[in-house]
C-alpha positions in Angstrom: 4.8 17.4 5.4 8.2 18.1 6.2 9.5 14.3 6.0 7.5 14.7 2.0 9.8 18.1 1.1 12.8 16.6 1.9 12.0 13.2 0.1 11.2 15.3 -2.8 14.5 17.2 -2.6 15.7 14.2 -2.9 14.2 12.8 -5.7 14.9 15.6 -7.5 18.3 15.2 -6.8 18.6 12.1 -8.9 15.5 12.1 -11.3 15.0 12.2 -15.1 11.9 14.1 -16.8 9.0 11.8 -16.9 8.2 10.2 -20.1 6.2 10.9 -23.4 3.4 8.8 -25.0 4.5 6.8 -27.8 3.9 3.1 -28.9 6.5 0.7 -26.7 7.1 3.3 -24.3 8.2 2.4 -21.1 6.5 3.5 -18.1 8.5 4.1 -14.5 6.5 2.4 -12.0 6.8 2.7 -8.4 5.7 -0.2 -5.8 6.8 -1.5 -2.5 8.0 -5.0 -2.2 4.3 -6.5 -0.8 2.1 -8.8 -2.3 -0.7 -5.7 -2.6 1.6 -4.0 -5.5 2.3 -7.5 -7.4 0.1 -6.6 -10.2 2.2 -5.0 -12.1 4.7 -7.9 -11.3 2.2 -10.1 -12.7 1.1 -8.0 -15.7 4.6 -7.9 -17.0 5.4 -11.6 -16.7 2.1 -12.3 -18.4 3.1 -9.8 -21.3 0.0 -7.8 -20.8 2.2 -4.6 -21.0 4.0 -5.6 -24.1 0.3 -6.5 -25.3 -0.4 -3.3 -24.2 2.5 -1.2 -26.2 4.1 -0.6 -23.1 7.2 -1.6 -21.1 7.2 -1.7 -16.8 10.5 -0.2 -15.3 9.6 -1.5 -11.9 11.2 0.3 -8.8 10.9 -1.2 -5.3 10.9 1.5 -2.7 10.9 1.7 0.9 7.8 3.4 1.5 5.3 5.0 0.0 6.0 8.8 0.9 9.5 8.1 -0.9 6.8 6.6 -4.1 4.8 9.8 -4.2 7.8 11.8 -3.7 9.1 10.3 -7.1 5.8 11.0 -8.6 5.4 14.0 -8.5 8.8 14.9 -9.3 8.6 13.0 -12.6 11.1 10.0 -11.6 7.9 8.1 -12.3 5.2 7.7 -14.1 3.0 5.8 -11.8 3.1 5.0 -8.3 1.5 2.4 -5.9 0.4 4.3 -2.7 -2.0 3.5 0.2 -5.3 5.0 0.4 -4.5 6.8 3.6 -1.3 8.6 1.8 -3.4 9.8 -1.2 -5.9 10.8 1.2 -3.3 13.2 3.0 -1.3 14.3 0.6 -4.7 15.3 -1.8 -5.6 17.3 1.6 -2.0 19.2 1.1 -3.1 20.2 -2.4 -0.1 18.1 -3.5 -1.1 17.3 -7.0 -1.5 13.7 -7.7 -4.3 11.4 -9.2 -5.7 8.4 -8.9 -5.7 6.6 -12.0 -6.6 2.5 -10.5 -7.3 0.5 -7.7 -4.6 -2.2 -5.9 -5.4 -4.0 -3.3 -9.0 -4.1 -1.1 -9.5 -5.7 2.7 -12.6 -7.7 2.7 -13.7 -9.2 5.8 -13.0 -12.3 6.8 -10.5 -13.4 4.0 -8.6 -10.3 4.7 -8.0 -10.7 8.2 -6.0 -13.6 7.7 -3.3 -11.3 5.4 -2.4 -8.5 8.1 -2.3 -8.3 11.4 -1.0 -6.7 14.9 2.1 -9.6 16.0 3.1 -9.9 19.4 5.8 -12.3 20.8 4.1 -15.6 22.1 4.7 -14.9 25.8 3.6 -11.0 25.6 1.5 -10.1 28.5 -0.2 -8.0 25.3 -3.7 -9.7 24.6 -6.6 -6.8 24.2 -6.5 -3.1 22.5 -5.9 -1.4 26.5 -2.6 -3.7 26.8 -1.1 -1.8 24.2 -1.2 1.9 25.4 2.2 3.0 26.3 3.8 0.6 24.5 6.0 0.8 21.3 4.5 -0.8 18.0 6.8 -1.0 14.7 5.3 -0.1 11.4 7.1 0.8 8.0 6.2 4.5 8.2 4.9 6.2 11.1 1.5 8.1 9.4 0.4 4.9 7.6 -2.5 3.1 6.8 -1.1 0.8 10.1 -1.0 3.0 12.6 -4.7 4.6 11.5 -6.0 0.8 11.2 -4.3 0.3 15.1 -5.2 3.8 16.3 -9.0 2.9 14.9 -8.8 -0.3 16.9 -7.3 1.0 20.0 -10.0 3.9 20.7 -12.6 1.3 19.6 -11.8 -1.1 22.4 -11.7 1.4 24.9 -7.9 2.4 24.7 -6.2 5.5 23.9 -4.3 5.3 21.1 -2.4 9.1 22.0 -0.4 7.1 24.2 1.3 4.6 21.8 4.9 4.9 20.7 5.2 4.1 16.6 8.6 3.5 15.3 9.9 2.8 11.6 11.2 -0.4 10.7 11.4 -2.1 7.3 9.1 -5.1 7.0 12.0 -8.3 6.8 13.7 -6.7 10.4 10.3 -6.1 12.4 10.5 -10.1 13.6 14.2 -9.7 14.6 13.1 -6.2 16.5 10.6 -8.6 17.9 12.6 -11.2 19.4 15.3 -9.2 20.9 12.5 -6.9 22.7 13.2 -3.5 20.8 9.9 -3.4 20.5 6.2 -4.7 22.0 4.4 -5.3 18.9 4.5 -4.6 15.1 2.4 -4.3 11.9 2.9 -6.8 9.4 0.9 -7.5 5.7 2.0 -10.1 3.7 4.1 -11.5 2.2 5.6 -11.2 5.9 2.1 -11.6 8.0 2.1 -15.5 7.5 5.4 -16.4 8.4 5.5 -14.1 11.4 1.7 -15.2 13.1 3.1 -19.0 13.0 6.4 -17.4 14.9 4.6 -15.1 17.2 1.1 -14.7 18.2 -1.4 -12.2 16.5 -3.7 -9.8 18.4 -5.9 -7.6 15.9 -6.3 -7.8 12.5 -6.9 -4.0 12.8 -7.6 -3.5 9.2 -11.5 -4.0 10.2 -11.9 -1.7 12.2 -11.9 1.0 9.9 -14.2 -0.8 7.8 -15.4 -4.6 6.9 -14.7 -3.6 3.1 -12.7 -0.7 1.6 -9.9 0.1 -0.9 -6.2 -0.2 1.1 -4.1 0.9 -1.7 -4.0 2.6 -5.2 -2.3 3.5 -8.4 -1.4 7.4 -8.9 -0.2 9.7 -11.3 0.8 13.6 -11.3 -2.3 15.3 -12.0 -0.3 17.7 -15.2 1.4 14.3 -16.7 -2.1 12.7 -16.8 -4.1 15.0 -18.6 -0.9 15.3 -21.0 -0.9 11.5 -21.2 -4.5 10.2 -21.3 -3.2 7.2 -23.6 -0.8 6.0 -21.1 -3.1 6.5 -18.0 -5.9 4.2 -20.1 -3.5 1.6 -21.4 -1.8 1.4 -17.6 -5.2 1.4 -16.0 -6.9 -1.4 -18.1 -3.1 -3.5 -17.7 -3.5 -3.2 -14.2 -7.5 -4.4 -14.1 -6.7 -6.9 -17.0 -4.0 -8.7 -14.2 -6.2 -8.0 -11.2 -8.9 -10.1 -12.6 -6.2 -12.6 -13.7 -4.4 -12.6 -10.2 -8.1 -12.8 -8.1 -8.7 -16.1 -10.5 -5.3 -17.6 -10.3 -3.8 -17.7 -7.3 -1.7 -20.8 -7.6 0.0 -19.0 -10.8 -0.1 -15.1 -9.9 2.3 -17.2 -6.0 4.8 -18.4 -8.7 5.0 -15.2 -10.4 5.4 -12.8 -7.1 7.7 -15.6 -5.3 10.0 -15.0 -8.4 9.9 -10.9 -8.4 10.5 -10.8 -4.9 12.4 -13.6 -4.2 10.8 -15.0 -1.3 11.1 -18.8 -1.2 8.2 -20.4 -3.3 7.0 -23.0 -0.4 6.1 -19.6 1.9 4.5 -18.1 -0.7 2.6 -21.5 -1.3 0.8 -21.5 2.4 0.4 -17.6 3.2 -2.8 -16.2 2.9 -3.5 -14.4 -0.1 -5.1 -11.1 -0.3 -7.5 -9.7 -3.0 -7.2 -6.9 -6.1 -10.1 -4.3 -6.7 -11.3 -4.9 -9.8 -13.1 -1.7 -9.9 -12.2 2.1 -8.6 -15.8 2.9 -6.6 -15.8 6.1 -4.9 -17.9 4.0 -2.0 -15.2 1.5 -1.1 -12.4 4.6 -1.0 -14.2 6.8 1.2 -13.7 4.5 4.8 -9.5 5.1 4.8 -10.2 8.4 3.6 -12.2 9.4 6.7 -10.1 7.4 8.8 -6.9 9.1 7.7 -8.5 12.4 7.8 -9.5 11.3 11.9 -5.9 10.6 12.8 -3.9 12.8 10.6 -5.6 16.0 11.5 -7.1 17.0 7.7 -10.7 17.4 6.7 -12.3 14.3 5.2 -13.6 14.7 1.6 -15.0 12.6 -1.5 -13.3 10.2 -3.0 -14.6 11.2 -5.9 -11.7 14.2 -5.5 -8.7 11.8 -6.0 -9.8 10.4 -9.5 -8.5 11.0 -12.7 -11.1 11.9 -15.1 -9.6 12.0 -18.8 -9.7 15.8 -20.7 -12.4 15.5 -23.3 
């Protein structure tokens, strides 16, 4: 809680009011630089904003705290968070909404798109070898170290005992190599290169559930109800490129290898993972209960955390 004041302090710091409904207007949309939050890449190559009325100011942040943070300060409009964030952050009475669904781990696709990496000589091979030991992740109460911490106490280990760290995604291979640290979290598009590198122990992700929603779009609970226009021309964007991205993976690569400026051959050969096409309560409520385990907050509906539009 104390890591989400100061990031708002921050935020505020350097913010602009949030904006008003009007044809063209431009929407401030927060994502980190993974291929779960490419949607909105996608959508505004595509011109389904323009379509839309609408133009994406798309801001790349570090984390998603530092996302929600600007959210509900009013330095965006929308936000991409993971399901475990929302979960924790609705349990604080912090007031945010969610308005659609990102990405979704289905079993056994999804397993090839994230993963636990060790170096190949790692005396690290089952969920007990990792207790003690220090595992990199790109924000300590994540939807990583609940998937690992799921895994760990499922396979007989005690997950109390391992050491999380915070490093950024494109340095967790480097961290790796030099022995800084005994393991580390990736997702794509990092996962692929780094499980040809080193050697992969857990998909982790599956042990929370075989299906269930990883990450979502969110708006400030006030700006919604003041915007219901926005929130319904954002929302059917975002499932309008889903759909498109789910059919067209060859196309949706080119696109996302362009935003984020990852060479286009990678991009060609990772695994790719999969956009909810629909917001289900059912799907939500796994990383919702597993948060709630191993973040110390009561578990609750998912039907809490969506935005229903004022009649």
């Amino acid at each position: 809680m104390r890591r989400f004041q100061i990031a708002i302090l921050a935020v505020f710091a350097v913010t602009a009011a949030s904006t008003s409904a009007q044809t063209n207007q431009t929407l401030h949309i927060g994502i980190l630089p993974v291929e779960s939050a490419a949607t909105v890449y996608y959508a505004k190559d595509l011109g389904l904003f323009t379509k839309a009325g609408l133009d994406a100011d798309i801001q790349p942040m570090p984390n998603t705290p530092a996302i929600a943070a600007a959210v509900v300060a009013g330095a965006l409009d929308f936000g991409y968070v993971t399901i475990d964030s929302i979960a924790t952050i609705h349990a604080q009475h912090i007031p945010l909404v969610v308005v659609a669904p990102a990405a979704e781990f289905l079993f056994p696709a999804g397993a090839h798109t994230v993963g636990v990496i060790v170096a190949p000589n790692s005396p690290i091979n089952k969920a007990k070898d990792l207790e003690g030991k220090i595992v990199a992740l790109p924000a300590v109460h994540s939807l990583g170290s609940t998937a690992l911490s799921t895994w760990m106490d499922a396979n007989g280990a005690s997950s109390a005992t391992v050491k999380y760290v915070e490093i950024p995604f494109p340095a967790m291979g480097a961290a790796l190599d030099a022995g800084r640290i005994d393991a580390a979290f990736e997702v794509e598009p990092f996962f692929s290169a780094a499980a040809k590198r080193d050697r992969v122990i857990t998909d982790a992700y599956s042990a929370i559930s075989k299906h269930f929603l990883l990450s979502v779009w969110v708006a400030q609970s006030d700006w919604a109800k003041a915007h219901p226009n926005l929130v319904t021309r954002f929302a059917g964007v975002i499932h309008e490129a889903s759909v498109w991205a789910n059919k067209n993976q060859e196309q949706s690569g080119q696109i996302l290898a362009k935003y984020t400026r990852i060479d286009p051959t990678v991009v060609a050969t990772m695994a790719r993972g999969r956009y909810a096409e629909q917001l289900t309560p059912s799907v939500m409520q796994p990383g919702i209960d597993a948060s709630a385990k191993y973040n110390n907050f009561t578990a609750f509906p998912a039907s809490e955390l969506i935005y229903s539009a004022p009649r």
